[in-house]
Phi, psi and omega in degrees: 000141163246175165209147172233119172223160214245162184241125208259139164263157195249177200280160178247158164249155189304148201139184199248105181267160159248159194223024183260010162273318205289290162343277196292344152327274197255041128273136208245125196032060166303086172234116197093231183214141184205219161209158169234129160241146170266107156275095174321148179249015201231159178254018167251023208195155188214181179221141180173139186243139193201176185306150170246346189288023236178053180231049164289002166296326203284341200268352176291299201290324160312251214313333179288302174304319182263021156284307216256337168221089168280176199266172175058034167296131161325295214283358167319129128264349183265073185237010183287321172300337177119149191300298176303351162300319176289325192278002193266314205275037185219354184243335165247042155270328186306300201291272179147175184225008164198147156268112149320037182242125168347123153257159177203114165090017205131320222223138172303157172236081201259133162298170192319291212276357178264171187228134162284124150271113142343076166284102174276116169258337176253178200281346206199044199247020179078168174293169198244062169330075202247140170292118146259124221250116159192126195282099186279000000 
């Protein structure tokens, strides 16, 4: 069986949030074993599971991404939009915009130490749209 439904996130400010209590919040009928995939609806913005125990990881995983695609590259041409932008949509093509993950009795069957995070690339990106999909 599938079922979908979609979970609207309220706005973050940029940076990696974690959001997998906020997940298992508004999923609806974890029963058995299946998968859930998380679709993101947006192209500034990413998904990714990564330690939740820790969290100078999220302020790390900042700073490594605007390392590896910083804002105010000459070679931008897509700049109409604001200096975070181009570099918003190229960290979540880097990251991704969906997930894969296990349930197993109810529950994600997440490892210990991991979380899903919201990775917010821009300065202003609104609330979040994510589709969630599940396959029983």
């Amino acid at each position: 069986m599938i079922k979908q439904y979609e979970i609207v996130i309220p706005e973050h400010k940029r940076g990696f949030h974690l959001i997998t209590g906020f997940i298992e919040k508004n999923l609806k009928d974890l029963q058995g074993t299946g998968t859930v995939n998380l679709f993101l609806k947006h192209t500034s913005a990413a998904l990714t599971i990564n330690e939740n125990a820790d969290p100078d990881v999220a302020s790390d995983m900042d700073y490594s991404i605007d390392k590896l695609v910083p804002e105010n590259d000459p070679g931008y041409t897509h700049t109409i939009e604001g200096p975070d932008d181009m570099p918003a949509h190229m960290k979540s093509s880097l990251l991704s915009v969906s997930l894969n993950i296990p349930f197993s009795n109810g529950r994600l069957n997440l490892g210990t130490w991991q979380g899903i995070y919201l990775c917010e690339f821009r300065n202003h990106g609104g609330s979040r749209r994510i589709i969630a999909t599940v396959h029983t």
